[in-house]
C-alpha positions as CSV (number, residue, x, y, z in Angstrom):
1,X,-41.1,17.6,-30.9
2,X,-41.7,14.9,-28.4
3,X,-38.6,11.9,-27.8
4,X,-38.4,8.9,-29.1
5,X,-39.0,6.7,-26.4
6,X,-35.9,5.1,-24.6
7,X,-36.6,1.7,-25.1
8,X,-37.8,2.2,-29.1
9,X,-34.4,4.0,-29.2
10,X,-32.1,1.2,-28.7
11,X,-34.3,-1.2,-30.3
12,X,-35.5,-3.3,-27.1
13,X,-38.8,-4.7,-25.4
14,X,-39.6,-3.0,-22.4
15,X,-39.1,-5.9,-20.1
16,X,-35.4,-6.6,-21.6
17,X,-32.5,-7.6,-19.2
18,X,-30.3,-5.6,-18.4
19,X,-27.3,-7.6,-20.3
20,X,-29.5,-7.5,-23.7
21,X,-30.0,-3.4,-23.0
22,X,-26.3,-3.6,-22.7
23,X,-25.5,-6.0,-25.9
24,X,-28.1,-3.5,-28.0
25,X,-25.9,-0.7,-26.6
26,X,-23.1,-1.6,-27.9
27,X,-23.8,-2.7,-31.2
28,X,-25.9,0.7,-32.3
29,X,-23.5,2.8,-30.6
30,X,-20.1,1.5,-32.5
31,X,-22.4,1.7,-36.1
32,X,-23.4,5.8,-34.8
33,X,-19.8,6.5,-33.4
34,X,-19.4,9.8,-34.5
35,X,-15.5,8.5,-35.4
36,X,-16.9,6.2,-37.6
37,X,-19.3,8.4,-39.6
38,X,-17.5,11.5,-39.7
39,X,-19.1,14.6,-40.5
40,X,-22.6,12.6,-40.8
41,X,-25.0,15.1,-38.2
42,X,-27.6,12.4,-38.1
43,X,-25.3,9.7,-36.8
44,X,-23.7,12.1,-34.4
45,X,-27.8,12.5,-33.5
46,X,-28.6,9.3,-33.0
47,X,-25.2,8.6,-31.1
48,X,-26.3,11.2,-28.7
49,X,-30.1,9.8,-28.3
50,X,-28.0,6.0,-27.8
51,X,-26.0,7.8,-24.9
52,X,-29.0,9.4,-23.7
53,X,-31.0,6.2,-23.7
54,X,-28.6,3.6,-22.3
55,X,-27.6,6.1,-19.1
56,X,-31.3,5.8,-18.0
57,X,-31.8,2.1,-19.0
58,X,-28.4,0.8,-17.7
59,X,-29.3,2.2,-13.8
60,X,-32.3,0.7,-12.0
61,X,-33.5,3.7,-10.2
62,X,-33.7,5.6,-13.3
63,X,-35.4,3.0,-15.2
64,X,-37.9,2.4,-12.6
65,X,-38.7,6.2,-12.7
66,X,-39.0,6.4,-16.6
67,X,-40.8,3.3,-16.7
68,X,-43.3,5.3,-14.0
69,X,-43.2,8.9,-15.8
70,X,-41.3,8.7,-18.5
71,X,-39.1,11.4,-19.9
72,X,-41.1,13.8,-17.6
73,X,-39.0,12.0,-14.5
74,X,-36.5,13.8,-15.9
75,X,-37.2,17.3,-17.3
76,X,-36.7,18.9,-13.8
77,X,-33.4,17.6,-13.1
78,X,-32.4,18.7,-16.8
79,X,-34.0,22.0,-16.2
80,X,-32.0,22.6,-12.9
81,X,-28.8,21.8,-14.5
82,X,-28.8,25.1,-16.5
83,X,-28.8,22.9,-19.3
84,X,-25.6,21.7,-19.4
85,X,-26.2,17.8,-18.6
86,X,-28.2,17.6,-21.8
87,X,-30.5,14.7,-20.7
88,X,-31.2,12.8,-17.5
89,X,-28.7,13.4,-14.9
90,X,-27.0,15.8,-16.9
91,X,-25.2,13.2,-18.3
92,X,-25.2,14.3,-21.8
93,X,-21.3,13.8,-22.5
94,X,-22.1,11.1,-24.8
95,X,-19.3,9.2,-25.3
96,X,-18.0,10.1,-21.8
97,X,-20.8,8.3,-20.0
98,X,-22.5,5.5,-21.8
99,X,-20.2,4.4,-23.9
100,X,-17.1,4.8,-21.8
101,X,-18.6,2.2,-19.7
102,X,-18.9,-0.4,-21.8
103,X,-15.0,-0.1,-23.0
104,X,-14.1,0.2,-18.9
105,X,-15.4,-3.2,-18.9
106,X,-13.8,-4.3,-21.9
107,X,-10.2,-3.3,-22.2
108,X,-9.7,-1.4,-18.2
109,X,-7.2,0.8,-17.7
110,X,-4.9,-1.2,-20.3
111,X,-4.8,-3.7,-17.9
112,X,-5.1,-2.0,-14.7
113,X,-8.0,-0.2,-12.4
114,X,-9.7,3.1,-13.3
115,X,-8.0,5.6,-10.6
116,X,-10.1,6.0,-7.2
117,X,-9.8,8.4,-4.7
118,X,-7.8,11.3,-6.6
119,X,-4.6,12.0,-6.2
120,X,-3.9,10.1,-2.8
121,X,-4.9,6.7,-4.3
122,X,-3.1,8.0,-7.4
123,X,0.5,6.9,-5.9
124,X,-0.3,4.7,-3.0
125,X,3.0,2.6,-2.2
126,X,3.0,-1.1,-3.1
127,X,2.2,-4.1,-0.5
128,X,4.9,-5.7,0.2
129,X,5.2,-9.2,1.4
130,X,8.1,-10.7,3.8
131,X,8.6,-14.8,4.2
132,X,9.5,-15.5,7.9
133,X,10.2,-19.6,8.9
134,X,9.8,-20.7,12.5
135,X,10.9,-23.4,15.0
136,X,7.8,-25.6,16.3
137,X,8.2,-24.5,19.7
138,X,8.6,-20.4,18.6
139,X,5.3,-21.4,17.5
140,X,4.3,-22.6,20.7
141,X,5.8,-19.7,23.0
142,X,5.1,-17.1,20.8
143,X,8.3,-14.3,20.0
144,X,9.6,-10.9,19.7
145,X,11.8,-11.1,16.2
146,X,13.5,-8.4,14.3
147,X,13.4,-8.1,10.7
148,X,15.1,-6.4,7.8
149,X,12.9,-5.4,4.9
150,X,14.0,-4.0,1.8
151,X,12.0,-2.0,1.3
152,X,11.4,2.7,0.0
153,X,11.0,5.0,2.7
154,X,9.9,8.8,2.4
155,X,13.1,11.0,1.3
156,X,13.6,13.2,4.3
157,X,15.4,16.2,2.5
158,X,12.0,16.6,1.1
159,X,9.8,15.2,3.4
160,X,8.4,13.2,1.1
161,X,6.7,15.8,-1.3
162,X,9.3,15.1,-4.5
163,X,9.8,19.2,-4.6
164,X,12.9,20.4,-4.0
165,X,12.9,23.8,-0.8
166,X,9.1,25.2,-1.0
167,X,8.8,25.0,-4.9
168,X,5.5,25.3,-5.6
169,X,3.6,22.0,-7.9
170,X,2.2,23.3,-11.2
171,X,-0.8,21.8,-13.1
172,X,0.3,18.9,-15.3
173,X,0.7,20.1,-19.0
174,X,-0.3,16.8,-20.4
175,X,-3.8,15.9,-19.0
176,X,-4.6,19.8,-18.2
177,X,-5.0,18.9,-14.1
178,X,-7.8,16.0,-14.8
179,X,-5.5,13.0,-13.8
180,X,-6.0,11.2,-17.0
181,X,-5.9,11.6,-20.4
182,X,-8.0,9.8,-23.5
183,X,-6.1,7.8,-26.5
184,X,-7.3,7.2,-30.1
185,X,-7.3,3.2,-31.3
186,X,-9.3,3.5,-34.6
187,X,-12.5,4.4,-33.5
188,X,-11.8,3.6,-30.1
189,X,-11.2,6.3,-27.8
190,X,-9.7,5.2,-24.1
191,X,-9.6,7.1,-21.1
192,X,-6.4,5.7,-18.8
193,X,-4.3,7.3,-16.2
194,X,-2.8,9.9,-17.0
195,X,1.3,9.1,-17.4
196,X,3.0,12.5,-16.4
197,X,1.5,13.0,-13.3
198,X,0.4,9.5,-12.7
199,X,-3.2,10.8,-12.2
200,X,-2.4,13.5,-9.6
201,X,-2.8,16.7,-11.8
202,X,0.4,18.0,-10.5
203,X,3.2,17.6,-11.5
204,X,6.5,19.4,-9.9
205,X,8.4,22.3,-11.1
206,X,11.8,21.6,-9.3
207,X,12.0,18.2,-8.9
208,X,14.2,17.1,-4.7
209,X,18.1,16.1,-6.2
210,X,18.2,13.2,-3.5
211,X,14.8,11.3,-5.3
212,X,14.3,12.3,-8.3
213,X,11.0,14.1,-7.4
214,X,9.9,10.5,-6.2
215,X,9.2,11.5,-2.5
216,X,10.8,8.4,-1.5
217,X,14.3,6.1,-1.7
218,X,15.2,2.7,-2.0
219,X,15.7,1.8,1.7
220,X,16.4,-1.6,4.3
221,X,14.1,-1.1,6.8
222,X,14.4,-2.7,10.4
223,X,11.3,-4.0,12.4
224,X,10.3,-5.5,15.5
225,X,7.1,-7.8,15.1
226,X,5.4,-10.1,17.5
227,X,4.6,-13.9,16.8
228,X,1.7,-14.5,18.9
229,X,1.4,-18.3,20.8
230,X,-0.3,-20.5,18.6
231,X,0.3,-19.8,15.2
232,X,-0.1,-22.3,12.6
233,X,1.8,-22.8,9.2
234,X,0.3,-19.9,6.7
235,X,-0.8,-17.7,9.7
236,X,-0.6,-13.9,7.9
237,X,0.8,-11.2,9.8
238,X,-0.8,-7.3,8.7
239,X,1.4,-4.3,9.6
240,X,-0.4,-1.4,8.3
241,X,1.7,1.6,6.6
242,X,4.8,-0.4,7.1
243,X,5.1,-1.4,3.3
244,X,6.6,0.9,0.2
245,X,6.4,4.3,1.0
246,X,3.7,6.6,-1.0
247,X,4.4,8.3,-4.4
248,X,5.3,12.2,-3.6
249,X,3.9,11.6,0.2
250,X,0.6,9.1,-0.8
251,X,-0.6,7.0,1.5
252,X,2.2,3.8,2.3
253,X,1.1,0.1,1.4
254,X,0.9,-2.2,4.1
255,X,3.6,-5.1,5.0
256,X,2.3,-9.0,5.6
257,X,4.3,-11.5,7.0
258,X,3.8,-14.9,6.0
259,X,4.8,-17.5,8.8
260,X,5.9,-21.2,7.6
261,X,6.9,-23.2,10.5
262,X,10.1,-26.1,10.0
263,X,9.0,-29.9,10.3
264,X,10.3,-30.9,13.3
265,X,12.4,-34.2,14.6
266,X,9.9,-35.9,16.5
267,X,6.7,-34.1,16.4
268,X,4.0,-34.1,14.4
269,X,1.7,-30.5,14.4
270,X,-2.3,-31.3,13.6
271,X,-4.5,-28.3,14.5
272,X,-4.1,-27.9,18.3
273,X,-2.9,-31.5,19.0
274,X,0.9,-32.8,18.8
275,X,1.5,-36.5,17.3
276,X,4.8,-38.5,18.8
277,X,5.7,-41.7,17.7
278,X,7.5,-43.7,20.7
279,X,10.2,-46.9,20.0
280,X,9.2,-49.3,22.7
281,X,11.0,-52.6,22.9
282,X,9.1,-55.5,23.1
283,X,9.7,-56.6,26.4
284,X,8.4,-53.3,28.3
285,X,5.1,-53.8,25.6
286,X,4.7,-57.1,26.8
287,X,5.1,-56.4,30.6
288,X,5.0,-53.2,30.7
289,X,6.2,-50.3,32.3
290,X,6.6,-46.5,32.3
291,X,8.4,-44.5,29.5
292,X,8.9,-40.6,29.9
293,X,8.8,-38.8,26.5
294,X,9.3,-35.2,25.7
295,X,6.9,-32.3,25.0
296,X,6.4,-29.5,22.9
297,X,7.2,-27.4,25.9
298,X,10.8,-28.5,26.5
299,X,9.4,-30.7,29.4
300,X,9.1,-34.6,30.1
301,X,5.8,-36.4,30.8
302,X,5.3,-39.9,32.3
303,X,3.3,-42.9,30.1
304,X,2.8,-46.0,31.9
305,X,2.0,-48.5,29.5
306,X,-0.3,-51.4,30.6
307,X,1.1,-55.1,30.0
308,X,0.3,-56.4,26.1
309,X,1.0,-53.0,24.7
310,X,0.1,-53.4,21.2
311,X,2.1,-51.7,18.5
312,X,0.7,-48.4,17.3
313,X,-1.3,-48.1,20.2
314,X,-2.4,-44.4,21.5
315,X,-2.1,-42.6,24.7
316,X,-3.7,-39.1,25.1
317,X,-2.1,-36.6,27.5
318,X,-4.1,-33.7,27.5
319,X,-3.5,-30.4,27.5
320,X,-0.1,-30.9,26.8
321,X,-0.6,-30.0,22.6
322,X,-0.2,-26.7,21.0
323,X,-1.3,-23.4,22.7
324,X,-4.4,-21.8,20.7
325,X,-4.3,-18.7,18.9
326,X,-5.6,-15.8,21.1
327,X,-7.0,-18.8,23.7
328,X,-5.6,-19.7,27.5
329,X,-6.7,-23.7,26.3
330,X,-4.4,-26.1,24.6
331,X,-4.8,-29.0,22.5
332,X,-3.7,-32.5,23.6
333,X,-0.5,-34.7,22.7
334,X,-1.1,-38.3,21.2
335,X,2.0,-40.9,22.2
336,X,1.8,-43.8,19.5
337,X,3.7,-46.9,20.8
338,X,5.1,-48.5,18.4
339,X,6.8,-52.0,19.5
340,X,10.8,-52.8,17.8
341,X,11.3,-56.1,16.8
342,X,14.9,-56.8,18.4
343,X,18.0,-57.2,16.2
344,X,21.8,-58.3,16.5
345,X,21.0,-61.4,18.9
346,X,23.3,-63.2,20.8
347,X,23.1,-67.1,20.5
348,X,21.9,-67.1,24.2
349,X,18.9,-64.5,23.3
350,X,17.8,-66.7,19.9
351,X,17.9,-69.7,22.3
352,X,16.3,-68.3,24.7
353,X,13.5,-66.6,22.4
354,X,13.0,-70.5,21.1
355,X,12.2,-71.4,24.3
356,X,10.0,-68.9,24.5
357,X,8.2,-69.4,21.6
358,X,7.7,-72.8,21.9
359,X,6.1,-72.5,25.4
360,X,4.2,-69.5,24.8
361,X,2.3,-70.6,20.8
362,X,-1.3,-70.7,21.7
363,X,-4.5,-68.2,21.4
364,X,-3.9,-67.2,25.0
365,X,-0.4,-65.5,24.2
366,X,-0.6,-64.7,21.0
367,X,-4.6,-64.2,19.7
368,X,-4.4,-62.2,16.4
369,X,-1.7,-64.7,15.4
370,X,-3.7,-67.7,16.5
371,X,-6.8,-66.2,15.1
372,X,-5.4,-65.4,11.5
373,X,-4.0,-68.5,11.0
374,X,-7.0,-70.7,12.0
375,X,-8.8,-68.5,9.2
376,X,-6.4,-69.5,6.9
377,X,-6.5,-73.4,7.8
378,X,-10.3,-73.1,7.7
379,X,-10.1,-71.5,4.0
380,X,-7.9,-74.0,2.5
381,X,-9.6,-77.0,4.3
382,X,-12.9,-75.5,2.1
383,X,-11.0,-75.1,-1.3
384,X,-10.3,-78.9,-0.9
385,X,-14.3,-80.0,-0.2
């Protein structure tokens, strides 16, 4: 008797997407579910054709081939199989193929990731993460620091196997040795981990006194790490196999360090460059002079200012910023003048500032002043036109 044709089967035009292949899936396979129509032969039947269907539609290669040849595409790979696959692929495990990926994508591994790699991914030890604050200049220079981690480390009576002497593992009674196990919901059925053996298929007969049959214990572990120059505020630090240790000698997770670096008293970190904001009194501004202020490198560098330094004024030293990560250049340092109006006067300096004032109030000395205020003369002479 010759198939039903893939497409008729789950009730879809032969140029369907593959979400609506999907959404017609779903919905003929949860009214055929052989849990929901117990005992019924035809719905177990048309389950199976479902199944059969979706795990050629669902894959592009496949489709493209039975689109080409149809269900002959297929009868040699069936044929090769012994049998056994039942359909294309040799998929034929129903509920096991088709349907289990729809319900993967649904509800997971109740609420975690379908296990990859066997055993080894099975119990791989956790990332851990380790906060570390630095000094703007540690940043600068770069440092050798020592850590303390809290952290598991592989038991050493048992080297890290859980197994107590050479005690052999045995296959785990729960899930048979598959590494996961399926659980009934209504009509539901889920495949997840398996929670004896934690998807190894082991599990061990005489279980190491010092862990528990862990393979590893609750342990401080002390590192060295190096801060290379130039790191910035969020820079990540990797050191791989250095986080918890494996389950029963799995691979270890990895540690990160996470740098944060401490605002500093008078500098100011953007990028590469360094920002400094320099009190200058007013005479030097006005006659100017040299100032020497400090640098990120613990040195001092000269600034001559020129006569009628304005306040917030910049001068650029280069090369004397931040080193660069994994770079021999450096960024530049910006000195910001910013002029101090004097304070706690003595009669003679208020006298003498009058004098001042009253010789020196003209555009020449004073031409934003002079400038502004003409403006405003100029407006209010208009508003009275």
């Amino acid at each position: 008797m010759a198939k039903e044709d893939y497409y008729a089967t789950l009730g879809i035009g032969r140029d369907a997407a593959a979400e609506d292949i999907k959404k017609s899936y779903r919905k003929l396979a949860m009214k055929f579910h052989p849990d929901k129509n117990p005992g019924d032969k035809q719905a177990e039947k048309k389950f199976q054709n479902l199944s059969e269907a979706y795990e050629v539609l669902k894959d592009d290669q496949k489709r493209a081939a039975y689109d080409r040849f149809g269900h002959a595409a297929f009868e040699h790979a069936a044929a090769g199989a012994g049998g056994a696959g039942g359909g294309p692929g040799g998929f034929g495990g129903g509920f096991a193929s088709g349907f289990a990926d729809i319900f993967d994508e649904m509800f997971g591994d109740f609420g975690g990731h379908r296990a990859q790699g066997g055993a080894g991914a099975a119990g791989k030890g956790a990332d851990l993460r380790f906060n570390m604050e630095i000094s703007l200049e540690e940043a600068f220079e770069g440092k050798q620091a020592d850590i303390r981690v809290p952290s598991s480390v592989a038991c050493s009576d048992c080297k890290g196997t859980g197994s107590a002497g050479s005690a052999a593992l045995t296959t785990c009674g729960t899930c048979g040795g598959h590494g996961r196990v399926r659980t009934q919901s209504g009509f539901f059925t889920v495949e997840r981990t398996c929670p004896a053996c934690a998807g190894r298929g082991e599990v061990i007969k005489d279980p190491c006194g010092t862990c528990g049959g862990q393979g590893r214990i609750n342990k401080e572990k002390k590192l060295s790490i190096n801060i290379p120059e130039g790191v910035e505020d969020g820079t990540r630090i990797r050191l791989a196999a250095e986080g918890e240790a494996g389950l029963r000698g799995a691979a270890p997770g990895d540690l990160y360090i996470f740098l944060s670096i401490k605002a500093h008293r008078l500098f100011q970190r953007d990028g590469a460059d360094i920002h400094c904001r320099v009190p200058i009194s007013m005479t030097t501004a006005t006659l100017g002079g040299i100032i020497e202020v400090p640098t990120v490198e613990g040195k001092l560098a000269r600034v001559t200012l020129p006569p009628g330094t304005p306040t917030g004024h910049q001068f650029r030293l280069k090369n004397k910023g931040m080193t660069i990560l994994r770079s021999s250049a450096r960024g530049d340092m910006f000195v910001q003048a910013m002029v101090e109006t004097p304070v706690n006067l003595t009669a003679r300096q208020k006298e003498l500032l009058k004098e001042f004032d009253s010789e020196s109030a003209t555009e020449t000395h004073s031409p934003q002043a002079h400038g502004f205020f003409g403006k405003v003369r100029e407006l209010w002479e208009d508003l009275k036109e």
